[in-house]
C-alpha positions in Angstrom: 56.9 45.5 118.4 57.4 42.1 117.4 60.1 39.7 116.4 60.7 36.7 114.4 64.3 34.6 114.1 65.7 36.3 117.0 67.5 33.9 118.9 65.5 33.0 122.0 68.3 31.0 124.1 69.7 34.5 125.2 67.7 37.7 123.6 69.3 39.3 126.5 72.5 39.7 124.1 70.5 41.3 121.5 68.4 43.7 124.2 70.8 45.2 125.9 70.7 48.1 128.1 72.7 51.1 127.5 74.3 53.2 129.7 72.3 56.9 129.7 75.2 59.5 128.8 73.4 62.7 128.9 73.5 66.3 131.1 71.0 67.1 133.2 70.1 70.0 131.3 69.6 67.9 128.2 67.7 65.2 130.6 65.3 68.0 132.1 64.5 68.7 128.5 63.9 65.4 127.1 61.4 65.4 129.6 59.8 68.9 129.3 59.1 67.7 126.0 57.5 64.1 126.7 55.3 66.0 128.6 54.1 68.3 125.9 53.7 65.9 123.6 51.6 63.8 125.7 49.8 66.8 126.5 49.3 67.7 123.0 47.7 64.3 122.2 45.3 63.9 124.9 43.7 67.1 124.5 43.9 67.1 120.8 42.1 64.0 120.7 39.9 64.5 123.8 39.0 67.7 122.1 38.0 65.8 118.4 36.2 63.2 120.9 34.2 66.0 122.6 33.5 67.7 119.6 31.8 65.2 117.6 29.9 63.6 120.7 28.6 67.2 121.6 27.4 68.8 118.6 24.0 67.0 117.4 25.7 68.3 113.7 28.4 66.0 113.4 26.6 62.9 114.4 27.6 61.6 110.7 28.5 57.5 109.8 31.5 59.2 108.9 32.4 60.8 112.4 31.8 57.7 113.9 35.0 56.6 112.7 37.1 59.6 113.3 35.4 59.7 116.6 36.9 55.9 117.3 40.4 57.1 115.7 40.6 60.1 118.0 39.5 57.1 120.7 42.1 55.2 119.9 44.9 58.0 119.4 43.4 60.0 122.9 44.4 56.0 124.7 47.6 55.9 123.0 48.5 59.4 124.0 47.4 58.6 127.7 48.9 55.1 128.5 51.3 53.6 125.6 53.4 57.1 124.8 54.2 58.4 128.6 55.8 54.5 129.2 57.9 54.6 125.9 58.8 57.8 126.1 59.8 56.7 130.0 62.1 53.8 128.2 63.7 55.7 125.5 64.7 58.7 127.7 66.0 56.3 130.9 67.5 53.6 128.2 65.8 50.8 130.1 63.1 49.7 131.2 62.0 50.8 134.9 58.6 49.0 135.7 58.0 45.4 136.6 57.0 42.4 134.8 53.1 43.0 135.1 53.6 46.3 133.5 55.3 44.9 130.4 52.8 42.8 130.0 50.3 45.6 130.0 52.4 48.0 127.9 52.7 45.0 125.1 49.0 44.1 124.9 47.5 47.7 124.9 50.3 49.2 122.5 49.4 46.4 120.1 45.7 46.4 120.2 45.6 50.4 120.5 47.9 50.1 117.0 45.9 47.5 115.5 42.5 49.6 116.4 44.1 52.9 114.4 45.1 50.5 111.5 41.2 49.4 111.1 39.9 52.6 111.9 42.0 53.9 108.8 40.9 51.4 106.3 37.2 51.5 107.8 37.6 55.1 107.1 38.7 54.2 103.3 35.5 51.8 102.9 33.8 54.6 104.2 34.8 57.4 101.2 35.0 55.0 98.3 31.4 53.2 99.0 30.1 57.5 99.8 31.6 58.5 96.5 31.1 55.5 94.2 27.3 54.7 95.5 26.2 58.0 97.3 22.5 57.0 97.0 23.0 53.5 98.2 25.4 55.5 101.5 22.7 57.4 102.6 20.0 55.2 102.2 22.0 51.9 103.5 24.6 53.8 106.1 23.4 55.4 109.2 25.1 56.4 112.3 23.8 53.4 114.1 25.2 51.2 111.5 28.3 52.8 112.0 28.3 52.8 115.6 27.6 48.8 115.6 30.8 48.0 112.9 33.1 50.6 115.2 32.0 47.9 118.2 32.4 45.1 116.6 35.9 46.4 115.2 37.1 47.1 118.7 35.6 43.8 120.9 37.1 41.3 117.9 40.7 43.0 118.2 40.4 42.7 121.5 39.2 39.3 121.6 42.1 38.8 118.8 45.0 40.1 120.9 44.4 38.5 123.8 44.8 34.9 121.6 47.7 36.4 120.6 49.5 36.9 123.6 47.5 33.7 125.4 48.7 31.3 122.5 52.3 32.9 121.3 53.8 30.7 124.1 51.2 31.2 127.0 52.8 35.2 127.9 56.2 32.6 128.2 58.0 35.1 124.8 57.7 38.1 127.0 61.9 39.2 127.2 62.4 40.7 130.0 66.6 41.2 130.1 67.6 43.7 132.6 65.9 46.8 131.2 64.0 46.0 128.1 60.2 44.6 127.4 59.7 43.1 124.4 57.4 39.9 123.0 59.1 37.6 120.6 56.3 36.3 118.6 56.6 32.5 116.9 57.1 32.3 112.6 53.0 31.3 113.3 51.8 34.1 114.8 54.3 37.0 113.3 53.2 35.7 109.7 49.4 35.8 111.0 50.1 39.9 112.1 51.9 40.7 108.9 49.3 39.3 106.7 46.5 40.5 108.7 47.4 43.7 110.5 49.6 45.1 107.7 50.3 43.1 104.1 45.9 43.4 104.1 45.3 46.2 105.9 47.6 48.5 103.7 46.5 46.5 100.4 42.8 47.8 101.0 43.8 51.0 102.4 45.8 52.1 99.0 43.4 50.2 96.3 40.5 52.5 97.8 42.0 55.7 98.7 43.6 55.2 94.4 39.9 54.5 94.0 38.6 57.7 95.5 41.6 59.7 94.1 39.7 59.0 90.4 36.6 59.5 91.4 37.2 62.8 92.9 38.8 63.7 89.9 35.3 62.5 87.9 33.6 64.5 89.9 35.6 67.7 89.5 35.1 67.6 86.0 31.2 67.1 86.8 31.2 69.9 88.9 32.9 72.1 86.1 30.7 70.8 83.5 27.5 71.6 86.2 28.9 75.6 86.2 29.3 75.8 82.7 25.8 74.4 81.2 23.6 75.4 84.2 23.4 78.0 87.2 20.1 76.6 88.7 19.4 76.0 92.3 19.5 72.7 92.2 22.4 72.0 90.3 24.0 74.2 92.3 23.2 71.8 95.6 24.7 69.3 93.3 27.7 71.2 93.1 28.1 71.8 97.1 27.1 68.2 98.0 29.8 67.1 95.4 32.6 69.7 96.6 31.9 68.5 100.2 32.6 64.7 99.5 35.7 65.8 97.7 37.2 68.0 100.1 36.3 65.1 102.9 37.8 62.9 100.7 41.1 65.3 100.0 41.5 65.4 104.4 41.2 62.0 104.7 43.9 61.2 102.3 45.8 63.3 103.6 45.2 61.5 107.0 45.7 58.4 105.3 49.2 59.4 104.0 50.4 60.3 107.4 49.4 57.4 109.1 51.1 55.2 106.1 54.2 57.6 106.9 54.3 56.7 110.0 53.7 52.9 110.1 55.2 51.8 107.2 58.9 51.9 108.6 58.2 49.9 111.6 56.5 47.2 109.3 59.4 47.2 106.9 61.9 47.1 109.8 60.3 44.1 111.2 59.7 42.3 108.7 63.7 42.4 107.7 64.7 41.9 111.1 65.7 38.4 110.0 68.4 39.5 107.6 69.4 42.8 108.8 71.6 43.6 112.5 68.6 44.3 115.0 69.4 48.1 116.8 67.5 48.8 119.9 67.7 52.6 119.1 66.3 52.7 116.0 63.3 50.4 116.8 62.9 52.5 119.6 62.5 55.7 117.2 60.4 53.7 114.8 57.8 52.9 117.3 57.8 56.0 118.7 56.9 57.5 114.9 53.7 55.5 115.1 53.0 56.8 117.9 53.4 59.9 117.3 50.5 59.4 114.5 48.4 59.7 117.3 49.4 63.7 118.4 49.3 64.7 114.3 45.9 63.5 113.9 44.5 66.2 115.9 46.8 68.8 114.3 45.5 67.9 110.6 42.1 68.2 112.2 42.6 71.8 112.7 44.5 72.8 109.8 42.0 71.1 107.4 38.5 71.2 109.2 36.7 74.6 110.0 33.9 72.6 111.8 37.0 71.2 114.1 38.3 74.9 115.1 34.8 76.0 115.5 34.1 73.5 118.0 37.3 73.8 119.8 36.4 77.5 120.1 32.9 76.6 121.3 34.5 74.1 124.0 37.6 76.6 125.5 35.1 79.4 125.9 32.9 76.9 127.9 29.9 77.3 125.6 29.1 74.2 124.8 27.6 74.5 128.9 25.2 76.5 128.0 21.5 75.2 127.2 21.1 73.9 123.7 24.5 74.3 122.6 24.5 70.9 121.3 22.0 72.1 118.6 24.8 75.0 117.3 25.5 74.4 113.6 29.4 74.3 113.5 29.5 73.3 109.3 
């Protein structure tokens, strides 16, 4: 949600509020479905966040992270999508001044949080497959815990220079129905270096990284069934199938976040050179967020442990005494 070489005399002629031209019936509906989308994100996520603080069993380094993704995406899904979903459906925007400024500083740090989170998750599998002996001596859940704090307090600590300094709040546009924050060539170049160009620069050299090394190790693990069938090779084999099947999910996490972000950051950055349309930023943004309600869903296509625990948490078992200690792998 930012802009560079938009021309600030009068934004208001490029943000423009549209008239809303549609029935009731098709109004009632947009709204039916807002709601079930928001629905569907917070309790996917609250139900991953749930999950992995309950159960003693999925108190993993790895975990950590999902667990401060599905933080992330459960905010997102509670306070940034009901308010764009509220702009795109009324064509303008309702709320006051204060409110902007709200929806502008939690949208971008919640979306800067999720960008980190991914990439900490790609550190995460390549240094677990390339170095497992070094992981899981060096890498414990407290270590985790302490880079997933320090992730969130510095991008906090970095939006709010961002908003303080980018014109002292002063770039906020508020025309007659529309929020928006017009950042200076400064600051823009600082968020697409930083928040995107090396973000997504790490994100794809690691996850190509882990790609071949999952590969090496399927032809280890077909190499292991062929010479040997002892015990212990056969732990081998396990130990090695679970990091590439973890590996596999999290790509596939990885792709669909990239999916989602990447035409936002294109559109952005070529907002310069090509005509600026409300509606289609509008839809762009709302695909990022929308990240945030698929996250959940790939969870329970691709993770037993997840549909276990959901099971375990609907049929209000996880009340009962020691439930924490249920093995859910």
């Amino acid at each position: 949600m930012n802009f560079t070489g938009i021309n600030k005399t009068d934004p208001c002629l490029i943000f423009s509020c549209p008239e809303r031209s549609v029935s009731t019936a098709v109004y009632v509906l947009l709204y039916a479905s807002a709601a079930a989308v928001v629905l569907l994100t917070v309790c996917g996520n609250l139900l991953i966040i749930i999950s992995v603080c309950h159960f003693k069993q999925l108190h993993t380094p790895t975990n950590m992270l999902i667990l401060s993704l599905a933080v992330s995406d459960f905010l997102v899904g509670l306070l940034v999508i009901p308010i764009a979903i509220i702009w795109m459906i009324e064509s303008c925007w309702i709320f006051n001044a204060v409110s902007c400024l709200c929806y502008i500083y939690i949208s971008y740090f919640l979306t800067a949080t999720s960008i980190f989170n991914i990439a900490l998750i790609a550190v995460d599998r390549y240094v677990a497959l390339s170095n497992p002996f070094f992981y899981t001596k060096s890498v414990s859940v407290n270590t985790m815990c302490l880079a997933v704090v320090s992730n969130w307090v510095l991008l906090l600590l970095y939006h709010s220079a961002l908003l303080y300094f980018n014109g002292h709040y002063t770039n906020l546009v508020l025309c007659p129905g529309n929020c928006f924050l017009v950042l200076d060539k400064v600051w823009y170049l600082i968020e697409l270096v930083l928040k995107f160009a090396l973000s997504f620069t790490v994100i794809m050299i690691l996850y190509t990284l882990v790609f071949i090394i999952a590969r090496k190790h399927a032809s280890a693990i077909r190499d292991l069934r062929v010479n040997t069938r002892k015990h212990t090779s056969k732990h081998q084999i396990d130990i090695k199938k679970s990091e590439r099947k973890a590996a596999r999910v999290l790509g596939i996490l990885v792709f669909v976040f990239l999916a989602c972000v990447l035409p936002i950051t294109l559109y952005t950055a070529l907002s310069s050179v090509i005509q600026f349309e409300i509606g289609t930023f509008q839809i762009l943004v709302m695909l990022v967020y929308l990240n945030s309600t698929i996250n959940p869903v790939i969870y329970a296509l691709f993770y037993p442990w997840f549909r276990r625990c959901v099971k375990l948490t609907l049929t209000l078992q996880i009340f009962n005494s020691s439930s924490s200690l249920i093995h859910v792998l």
